[in-house]
Every structure is written in C-alpha cells, then in structure tokens.
GUDO-660360 format. One record per residue (C-alpha): residue number from 1; x negated, y negated, z negated. Coordinates in steps of 0.1 Angstrom, whole numbers. Example, Ala and Ser with C-alpha at 12.3 -4.5 7.8 and 13.67 -1.06 7.14 Angstrom:
residues 2
[1, [-123, 45, -78]]
[2, [-137, 11, -71]]
end
This chain:
residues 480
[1, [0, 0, 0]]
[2, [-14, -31, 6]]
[3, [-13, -65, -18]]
[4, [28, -78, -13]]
[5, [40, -111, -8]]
[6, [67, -118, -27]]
[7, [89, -150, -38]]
[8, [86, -166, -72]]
[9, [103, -187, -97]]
[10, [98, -216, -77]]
[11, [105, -200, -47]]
[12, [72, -204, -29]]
[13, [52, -170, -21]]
[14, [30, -155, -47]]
[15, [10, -121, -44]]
[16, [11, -91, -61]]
[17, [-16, -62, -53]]
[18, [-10, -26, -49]]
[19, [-24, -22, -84]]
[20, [3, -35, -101]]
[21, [31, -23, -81]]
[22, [16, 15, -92]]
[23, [16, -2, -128]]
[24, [49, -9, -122]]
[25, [63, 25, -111]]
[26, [41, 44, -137]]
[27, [66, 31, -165]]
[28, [99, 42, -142]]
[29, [122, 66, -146]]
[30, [132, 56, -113]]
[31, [114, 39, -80]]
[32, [100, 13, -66]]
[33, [109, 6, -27]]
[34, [87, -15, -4]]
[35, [91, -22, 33]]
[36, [63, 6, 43]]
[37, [85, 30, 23]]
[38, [106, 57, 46]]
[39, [142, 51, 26]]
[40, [138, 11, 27]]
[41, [161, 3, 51]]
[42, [183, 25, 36]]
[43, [179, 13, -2]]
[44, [183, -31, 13]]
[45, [215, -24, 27]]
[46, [248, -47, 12]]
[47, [281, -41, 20]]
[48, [288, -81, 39]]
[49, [271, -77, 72]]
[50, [266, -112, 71]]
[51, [234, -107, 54]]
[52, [204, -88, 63]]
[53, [178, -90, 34]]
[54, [147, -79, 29]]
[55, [133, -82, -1]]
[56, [97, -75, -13]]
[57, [104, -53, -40]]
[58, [135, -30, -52]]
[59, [132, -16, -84]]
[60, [158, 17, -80]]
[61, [164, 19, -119]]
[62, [172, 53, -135]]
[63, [181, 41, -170]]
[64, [181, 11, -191]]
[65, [146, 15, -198]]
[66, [135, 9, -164]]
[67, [156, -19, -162]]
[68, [141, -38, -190]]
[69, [107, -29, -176]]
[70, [118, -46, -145]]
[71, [124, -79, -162]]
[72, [96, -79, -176]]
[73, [72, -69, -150]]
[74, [90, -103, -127]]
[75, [86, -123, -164]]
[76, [46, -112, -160]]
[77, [49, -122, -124]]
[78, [72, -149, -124]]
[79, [90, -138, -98]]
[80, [126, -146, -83]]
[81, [150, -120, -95]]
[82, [187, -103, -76]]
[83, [206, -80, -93]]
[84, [226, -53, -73]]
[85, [249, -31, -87]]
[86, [278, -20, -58]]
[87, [264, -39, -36]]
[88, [299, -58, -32]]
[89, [288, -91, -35]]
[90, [308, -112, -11]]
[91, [285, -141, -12]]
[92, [253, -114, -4]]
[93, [239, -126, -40]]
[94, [228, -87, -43]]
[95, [196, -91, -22]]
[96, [168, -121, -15]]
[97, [144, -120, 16]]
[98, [114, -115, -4]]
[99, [123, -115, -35]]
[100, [122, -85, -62]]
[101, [158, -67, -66]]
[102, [167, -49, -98]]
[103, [190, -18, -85]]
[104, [213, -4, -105]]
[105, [232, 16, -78]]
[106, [220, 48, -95]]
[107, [233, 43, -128]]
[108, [268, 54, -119]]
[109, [275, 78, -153]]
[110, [307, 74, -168]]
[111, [316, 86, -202]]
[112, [355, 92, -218]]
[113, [361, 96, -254]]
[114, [404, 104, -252]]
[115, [409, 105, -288]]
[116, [395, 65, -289]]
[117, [409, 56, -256]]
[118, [374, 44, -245]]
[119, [352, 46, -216]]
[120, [318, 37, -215]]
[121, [306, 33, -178]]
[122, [269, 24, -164]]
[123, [260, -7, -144]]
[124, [258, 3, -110]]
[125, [293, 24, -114]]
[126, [317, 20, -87]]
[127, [353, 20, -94]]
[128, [359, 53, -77]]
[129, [337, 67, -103]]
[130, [357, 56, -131]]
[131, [390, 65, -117]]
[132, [377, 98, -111]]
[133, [371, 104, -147]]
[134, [390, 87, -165]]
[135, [421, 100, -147]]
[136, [410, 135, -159]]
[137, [428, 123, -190]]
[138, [456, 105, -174]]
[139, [440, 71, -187]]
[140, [431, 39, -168]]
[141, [409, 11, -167]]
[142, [427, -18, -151]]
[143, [402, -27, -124]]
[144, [399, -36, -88]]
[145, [416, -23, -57]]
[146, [386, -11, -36]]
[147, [373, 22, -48]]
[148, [334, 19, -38]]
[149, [332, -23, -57]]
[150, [310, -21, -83]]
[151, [321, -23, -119]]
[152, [297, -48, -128]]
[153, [305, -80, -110]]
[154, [340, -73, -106]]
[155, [340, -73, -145]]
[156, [316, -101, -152]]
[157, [342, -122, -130]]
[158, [372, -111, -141]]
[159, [387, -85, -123]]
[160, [417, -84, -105]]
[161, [441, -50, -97]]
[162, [473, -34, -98]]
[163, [474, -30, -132]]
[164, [464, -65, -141]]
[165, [501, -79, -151]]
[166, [508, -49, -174]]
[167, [469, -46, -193]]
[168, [451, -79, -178]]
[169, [417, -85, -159]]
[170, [389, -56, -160]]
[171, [374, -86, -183]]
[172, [398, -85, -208]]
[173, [397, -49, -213]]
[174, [361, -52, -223]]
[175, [353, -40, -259]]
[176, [317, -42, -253]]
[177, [284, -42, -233]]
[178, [248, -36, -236]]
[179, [229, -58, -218]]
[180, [187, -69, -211]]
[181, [179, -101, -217]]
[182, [157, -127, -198]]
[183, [133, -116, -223]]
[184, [135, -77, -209]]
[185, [150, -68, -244]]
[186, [183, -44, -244]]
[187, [210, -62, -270]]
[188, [248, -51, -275]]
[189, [272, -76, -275]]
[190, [311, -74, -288]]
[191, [330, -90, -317]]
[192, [309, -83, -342]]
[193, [272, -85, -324]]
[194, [262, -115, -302]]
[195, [303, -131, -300]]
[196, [292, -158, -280]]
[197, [277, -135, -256]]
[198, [304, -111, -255]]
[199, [331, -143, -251]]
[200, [311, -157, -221]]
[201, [305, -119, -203]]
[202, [342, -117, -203]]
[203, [345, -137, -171]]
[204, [319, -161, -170]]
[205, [296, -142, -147]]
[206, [263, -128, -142]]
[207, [244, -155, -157]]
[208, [235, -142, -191]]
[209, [217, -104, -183]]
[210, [215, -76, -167]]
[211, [245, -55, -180]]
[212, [231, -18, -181]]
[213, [266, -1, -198]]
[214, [300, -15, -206]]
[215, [327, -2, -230]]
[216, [361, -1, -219]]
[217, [397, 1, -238]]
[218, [417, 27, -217]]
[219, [456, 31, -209]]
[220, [479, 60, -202]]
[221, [488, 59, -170]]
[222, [493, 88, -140]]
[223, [481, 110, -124]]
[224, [512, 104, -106]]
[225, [525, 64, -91]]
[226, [548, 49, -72]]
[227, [532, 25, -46]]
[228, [551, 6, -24]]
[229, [532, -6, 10]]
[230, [562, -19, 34]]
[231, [549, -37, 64]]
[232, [572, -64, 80]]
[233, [572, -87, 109]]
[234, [563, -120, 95]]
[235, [588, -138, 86]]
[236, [595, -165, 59]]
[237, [628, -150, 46]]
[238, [610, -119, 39]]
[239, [590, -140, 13]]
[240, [615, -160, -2]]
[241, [623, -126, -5]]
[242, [594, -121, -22]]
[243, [592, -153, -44]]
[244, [625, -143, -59]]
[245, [614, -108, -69]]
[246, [582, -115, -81]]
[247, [601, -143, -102]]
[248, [618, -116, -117]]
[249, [593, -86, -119]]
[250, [589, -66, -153]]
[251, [553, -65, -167]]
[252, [548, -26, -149]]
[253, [548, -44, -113]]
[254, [518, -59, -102]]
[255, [524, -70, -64]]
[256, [503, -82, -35]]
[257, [517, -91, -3]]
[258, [493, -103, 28]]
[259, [497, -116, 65]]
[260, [477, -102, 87]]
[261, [477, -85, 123]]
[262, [487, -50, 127]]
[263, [456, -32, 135]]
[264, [456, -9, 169]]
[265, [458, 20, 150]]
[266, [478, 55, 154]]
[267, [497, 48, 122]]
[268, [518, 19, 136]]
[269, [539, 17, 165]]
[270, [518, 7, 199]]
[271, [544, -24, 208]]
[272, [533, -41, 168]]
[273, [496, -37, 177]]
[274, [478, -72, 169]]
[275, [515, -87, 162]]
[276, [517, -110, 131]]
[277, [528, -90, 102]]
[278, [537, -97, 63]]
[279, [534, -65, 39]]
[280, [538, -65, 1]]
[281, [522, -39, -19]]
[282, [530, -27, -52]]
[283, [518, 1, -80]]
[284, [545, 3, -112]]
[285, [522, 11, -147]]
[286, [544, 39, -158]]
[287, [562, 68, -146]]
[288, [564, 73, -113]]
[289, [601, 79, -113]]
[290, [609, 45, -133]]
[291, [585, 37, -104]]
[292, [604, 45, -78]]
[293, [636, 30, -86]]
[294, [622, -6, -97]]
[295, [602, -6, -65]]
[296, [629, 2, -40]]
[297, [641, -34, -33]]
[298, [604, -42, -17]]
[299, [615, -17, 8]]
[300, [647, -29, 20]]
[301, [640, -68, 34]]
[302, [649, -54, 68]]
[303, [636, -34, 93]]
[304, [600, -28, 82]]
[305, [576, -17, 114]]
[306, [564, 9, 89]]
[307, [570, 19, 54]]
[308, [537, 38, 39]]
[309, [555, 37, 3]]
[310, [551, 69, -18]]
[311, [548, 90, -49]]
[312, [506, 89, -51]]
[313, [478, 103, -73]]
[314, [466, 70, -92]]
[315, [431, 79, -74]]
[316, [445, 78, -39]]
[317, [464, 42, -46]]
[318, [426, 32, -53]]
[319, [415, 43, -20]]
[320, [444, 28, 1]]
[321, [425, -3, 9]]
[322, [392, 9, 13]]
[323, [387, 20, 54]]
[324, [398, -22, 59]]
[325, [362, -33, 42]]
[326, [338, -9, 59]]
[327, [304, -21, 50]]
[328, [289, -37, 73]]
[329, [317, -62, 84]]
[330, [313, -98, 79]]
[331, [332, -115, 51]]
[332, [335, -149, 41]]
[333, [365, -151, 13]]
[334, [380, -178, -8]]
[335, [404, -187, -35]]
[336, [434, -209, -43]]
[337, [458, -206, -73]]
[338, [492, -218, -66]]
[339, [515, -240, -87]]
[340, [546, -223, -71]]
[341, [554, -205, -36]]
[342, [574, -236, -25]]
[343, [589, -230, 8]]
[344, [562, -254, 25]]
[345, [535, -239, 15]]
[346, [549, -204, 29]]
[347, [554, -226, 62]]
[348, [516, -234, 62]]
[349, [506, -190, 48]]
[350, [525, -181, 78]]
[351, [508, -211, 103]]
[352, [476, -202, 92]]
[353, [480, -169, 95]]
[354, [488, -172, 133]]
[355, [454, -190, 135]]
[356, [431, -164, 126]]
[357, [403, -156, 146]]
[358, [400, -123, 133]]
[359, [427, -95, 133]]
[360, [408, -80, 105]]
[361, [414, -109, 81]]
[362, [442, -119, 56]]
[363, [458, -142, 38]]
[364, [468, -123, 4]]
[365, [492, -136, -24]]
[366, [486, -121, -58]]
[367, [513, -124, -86]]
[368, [497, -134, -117]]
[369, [511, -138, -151]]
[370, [520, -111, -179]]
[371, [491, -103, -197]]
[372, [467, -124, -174]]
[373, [487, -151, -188]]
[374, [486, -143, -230]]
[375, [443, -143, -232]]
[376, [432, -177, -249]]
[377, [400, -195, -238]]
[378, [387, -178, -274]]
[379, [389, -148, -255]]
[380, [381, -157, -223]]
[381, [358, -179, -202]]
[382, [384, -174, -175]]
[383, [409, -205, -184]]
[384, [436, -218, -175]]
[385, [455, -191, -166]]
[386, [490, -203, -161]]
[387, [493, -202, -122]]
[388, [515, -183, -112]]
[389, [501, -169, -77]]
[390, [465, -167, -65]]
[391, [459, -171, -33]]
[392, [430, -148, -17]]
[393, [418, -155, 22]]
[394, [400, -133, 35]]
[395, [379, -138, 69]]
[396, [369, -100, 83]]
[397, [353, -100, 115]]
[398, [323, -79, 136]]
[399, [309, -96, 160]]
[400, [284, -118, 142]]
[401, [282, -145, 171]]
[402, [321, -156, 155]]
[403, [310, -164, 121]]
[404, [316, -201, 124]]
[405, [349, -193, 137]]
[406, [358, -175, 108]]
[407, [345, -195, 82]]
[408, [357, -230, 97]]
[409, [394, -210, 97]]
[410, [391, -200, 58]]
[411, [374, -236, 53]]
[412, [408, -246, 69]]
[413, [431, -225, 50]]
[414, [414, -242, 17]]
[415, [421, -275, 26]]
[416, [454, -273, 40]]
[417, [464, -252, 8]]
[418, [449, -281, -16]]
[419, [482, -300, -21]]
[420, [497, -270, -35]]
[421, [470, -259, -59]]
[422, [468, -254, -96]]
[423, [433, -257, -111]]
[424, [410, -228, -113]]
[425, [392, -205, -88]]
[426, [382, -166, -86]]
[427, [345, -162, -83]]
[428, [350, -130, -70]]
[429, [358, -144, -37]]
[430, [334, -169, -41]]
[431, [324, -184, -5]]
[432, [285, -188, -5]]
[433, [259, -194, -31]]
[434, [252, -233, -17]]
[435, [289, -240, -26]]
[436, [289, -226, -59]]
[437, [285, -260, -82]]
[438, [320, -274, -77]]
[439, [331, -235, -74]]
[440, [324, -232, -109]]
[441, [336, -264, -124]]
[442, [369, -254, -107]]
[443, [368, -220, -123]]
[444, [361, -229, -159]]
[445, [374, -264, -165]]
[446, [366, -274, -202]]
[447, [350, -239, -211]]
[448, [317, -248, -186]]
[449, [301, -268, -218]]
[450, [304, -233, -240]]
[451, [289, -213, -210]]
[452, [261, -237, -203]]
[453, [254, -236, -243]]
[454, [254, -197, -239]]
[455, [230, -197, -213]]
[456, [206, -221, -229]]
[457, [211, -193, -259]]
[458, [202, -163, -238]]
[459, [186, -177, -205]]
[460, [171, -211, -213]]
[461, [148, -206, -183]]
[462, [180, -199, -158]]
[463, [162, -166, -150]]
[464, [192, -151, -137]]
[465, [202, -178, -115]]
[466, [209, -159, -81]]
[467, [247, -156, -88]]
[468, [274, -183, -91]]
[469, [245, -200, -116]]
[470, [258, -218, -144]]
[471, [224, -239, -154]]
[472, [213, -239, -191]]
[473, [224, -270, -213]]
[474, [201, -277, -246]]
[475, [226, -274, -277]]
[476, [244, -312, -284]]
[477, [231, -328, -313]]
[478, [254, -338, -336]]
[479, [249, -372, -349]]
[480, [258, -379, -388]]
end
C-alpha cells in the first residue's frame, strides 16, 4: 500500500503512510478498505445515485470497539470523519471524496427480550432486520416504511411510519443508546445517564456520536394487518375525500396518500400507464379484522384503477414500498408541514404533481397527530409538533443529465407550498448538506439553543459535522 491522501479537519489534504493504516487494522475486529482493495467499489457504494464518493479510508467496523478505535485513529490524524450506517442518507452525507468513513453496515444484530418488551438493535441495522425479529414475537418497533433504511438516521431524526399515530416517531420509542464520543469513548445515555444526551438523540440528529446500539420499547402488533393501497385517478374529490377521513381517523390508522404517475408495470392496467394517479395507503395497529372494517371506506372513493389492499404479514407491509427506491436512483427530497389541507392547497398538490419531470417521483401527504402530537419538547428535540399533515416530495429520477430538472421542480413544490406551511421541517428528507442551516432552524425552532449547548457538551470541536450539523455553542453565562 502506498502513503494515502486523505482530507482533514480543515479540509485540505493531509498524508497518512502505509504504516499507520496497518496500525490501524491491527486493533480491528473488522477492516479497513482502500481504493487498491478488490471489494472497494463495492464497500463506497450509497443508495442516492446522485453521489459517487470515494473516500480514502473506510473503516468496516465489527463491534463497538473498532468503532471507538476509528475515532480515535481520525482524532490522531485529524482527519474529516462520515458516518454510514444503511447507507440511506438522502443528502449522500454517508460518504466524503477523500475522507475516512466509519461503517457500521456490518453491525446489523438485533436482540428481543419479550418479557421486557425491548429490543436492543446495532447501528448499522436495517429495518428489515428488526422486523424480522421482533415480529417472531408478534412485537413492533414503530419505524420507517422502507425495509433496507437504516435504523440509525432514521432514528436520530425522528422517524416516521405506519405506526407513528398509534406509538409515535422511532425517536420517541427510544429507551436508550450507547454511543462513542468525539473523544472515541463508548457512553450510554437514557433518563438516568447522560439526559441531555439522550433528550437531544431523540431527534436532534447525528451530531452528538457515533451510536453503536439502541434500546427500543416494543408493541404488540401482527403478524397479521390490514393494509389498504387503493390507487385512483387523481382527482381532488377523492382527497377532500381524504381530508375528511383522516379528520376523523382513530389513533390505529396511520395513512399516506401520494400523486404520482402510474408506473408501466404488469400490475396496472396498460391504458393508466404514466396517467396522473392519487393513492392512499393505510396499516390499522391492531387486529387485522378490526382492520379490515375501519379501512374499508379508503377503498370505495370510486372506481380505483387498482386496489392492492389486503390481509398482510406486518413484514410484507414493510417491504411494499421498497422496489420504488432501488439504489442507485437519484433522489433529491424535501419537507413541508401543513396548517390544514385547505382546498387550494390540494389545487396546487395536484398542479404540481402534473409537472413532474419524473414519473418516479411523488408528492406524499402524511397524517400526523396522535401520539406524534402528545411528546413535549422535554422529550423531544423534534418540536412543534402540532401540524397536522406533512408534506413529503420526493424527486426519483435515472438519468443523471435531468438532475436540475428534478431538483428546480421540488425547489418549486417548496415555494409554491410556503403559504400553507406550519413551522418545522423533517431532516429525514433533508435536500443537500449546503442548505442545511435554515433546514435546521426550521426543524427545531426554540429547542436549537439546547442542542447547540449539547454539542458544545459532547462535540465542542463539531467533530461530527458531516450531517445536518448543528455547530457547538459555549454554555451562556449567567450574569448575577
């Protein structure tokens, strides 16, 4: 191997020899990738084609061990740290061109205790893997709706799913973590250890560590569902439709509709192909047969052009979204929350929606409320949370040559949305790193002075600082 150049702290190249690279793998339980390695280009891929990285180093961690080793070596190095854990990262923030990455991909173990109701599930875990065993028990962890995310930034920003109105964001399911510090030290953080910690972790992103295992309260739910997933032409009576139910929806129902195009696939009818559609989708948290009956009215708006509704394992309702992210697509995603679903602003959903540039992409209206709505900013960094819809818009395309075209339209959708929107934002779909300050001021409102407060705490160097970065703030000095 010969001496690496590699980014640093100031983002100017540094070197590191060969020598202490074989240091470096010498104290892993896992391994340490370069470019002249034969799985390299394997082991750099992200999911958002938009970004083709290739960092210096990636440190493939096998345990927490390695991981704090891996701080430490960049500490001794000063060098410019990513973290990747599913790779899911809409904004690419998993990877830097010649920077060192900390991997966590193969930390993916997840443990059940059924008598405490608890999970406690690795850092690079994807949600597939937690489904998986946690439904072995017929228990749930409310979490996201695309089986290979990763647990860790979906959690660390909140966390969003079908469960969400009954049990709340992933984050506010969260009984604990363990985490490694800037300093390359492994801590645990909950109610009782490091509270400051544990309240900013619980939404306020991955600023603060490297989170190598998180504890999770569980809920009894499955194996069987009911799903609804009723696709209509668009049309604006079919969501006022909508508006009313969701007005009206018990805790159980957690519902997303979209507009889209109906893809040129066998499962629709040929004549609907690329046609404007709306569809709403719904899982009930309880029996499948209570289910069933309180779900039915989603599926009689009018003739649907096809109704995929069903009794479904809880694991397969995971899955039903995953073949429309493949990885390697481009995405550039967004947020608005939404003071109300005001006929006008379904005028401009359905406008913009016709504008498109991709017949991958969507516009996606999340009902909020229930228990998203009971967590106090004590609990959470993730505050206010009275909207009552969130708004997700989602630009999927292939052809890389009509990026601009696709982000200008979300851009679009953004603005045009602004005179309808209640404050906050979901860094989940966060747009890219470069527009993250105002991102983030949106997001946390009055809560930003505690985070930058816990940063300064944990991270007064902004070590972590590829993510949606809040900056450290020295503690205010109160004057007598």
């Amino acid at each position: 191997m010969k001496t690496l150049e590699v980014i640093n702290s100031s983002e100017n190249k540094t070197t590191i020899s060969a020598e202490e690279i074989d240091k470096l793998q010498y104290l892993l339980n896992g391994s340490s990738i370069c470019a002249e390695d034969a799985n390299y280009d394997e082991a750099r891929q992200i999911w958002n084609g938009m970004f083709d990285k290739r960092p210096a180093i990636i440190v493939r961690c096998a345990n927490a061990t390695d991981v704090m080793n891996a701080v430490r070596f960049a500490r001794e190095h000063n060098l410019l740290v990513a973290v990747r854990g599913g790779a899911h990262n809409v904004a690419g923030l998993a990877s830097y061109d010649d920077g060192l990455v900390i991997d966590l991909s193969q930390m993916r173990a997840v443990t059940v205790d059924p008598q405490t109701r608890t999970a406690k599930v690795e850092g690079g875990a994807q949600l597939g893997d937690i489904d998986r065993a946690t439904q072995a028990y017929g228990l749930v962890v409310p979490i996201g709706v695309v089986s290979e995310t990763g647990i860790g930034g979906l959690t660390l920003n909140g966390g969003v799913g079908w469960l969400r109105r009954k049990w709340g964001m992933t984050c506010d399911n969260l009984i604990s973590v363990e985490l490694v510090t800037a300093e390359g030290e492994l801590i645990t953080a909950s109610k009782t250890e490091n509270q400051d910690l544990f309240w900013a972790l619980r939404g306020g992103g991955g600023n603060f560590g490297i989170v190598t295992a998180f504890e999770f309260e569980l809920h009894p739910l499955g194996p069987e569902v009911m799903f609804c997933f009723t696709f209509y032409p668009d049309s604006k009576d079919i969501m006022q439709k909508f508006r009313e139910y969701a007005q009206n929806q018990p805790e159980e129902v957690s519902a997303l509709s979209f507009t889209g195009a109906v893809p040129e696939d066998e499962n629709f009818p040929q004549e609907w192909w690329h046609q404007p559609f709306y569809a709403v989708a719904a899982c009930y948290a309880g029996s499948a047969e209570e289910g069933e009956r309180v779900l039915q009215p989603l599926r009689e708006w009018g003739q649907p052009i096809v109704d995929f509704s069903d009794r479904l394992a809880f694991t397969e309702v995971q899955k039903v979204l995953d073949a429309d992210y493949p990885k390697g697509r481009n995405y550039y995603w967004k947020s608005v929350y939404l003071k109300e679903l005001s006929d006008e602003t379904m005028d401009t959903l359905l406008a913009l929606n016709r504008k498109a540039p991709s017949h991958h992409s969507t516009i996606d209206i999340w009902t909020m409320g229930g228990a998203l709505s009971r967590v106090s900013p004590d609990e959470s960094p993730l505050a206010p949370r009275e909207a009552p819809y969130m708004i997700g818009i989602e630009a999927n395309w292939d052809d890389p040559a009509d990026s601009d075209r696709n982000i200008t339209w979300v851009r679009e959708c953004v603005t045009r949305l602004e005179k309808f929107s209640a404050p906050g934002n979901y860094l989940n779909f966060p747009g890219f790193l470069e527009e993250g300050d105002e991102l983030i001021k949106d997001a946390y409102g009055k809560n930003l002075k505690r985070l930058a407060q816990v940063k300064q705490q944990y991270d007064p160097d902004n070590f972590f600082r590829l993510n949606q970065n809040i900056k450290p703030k020295k503690a205010m000095v109160v004057q007598k």
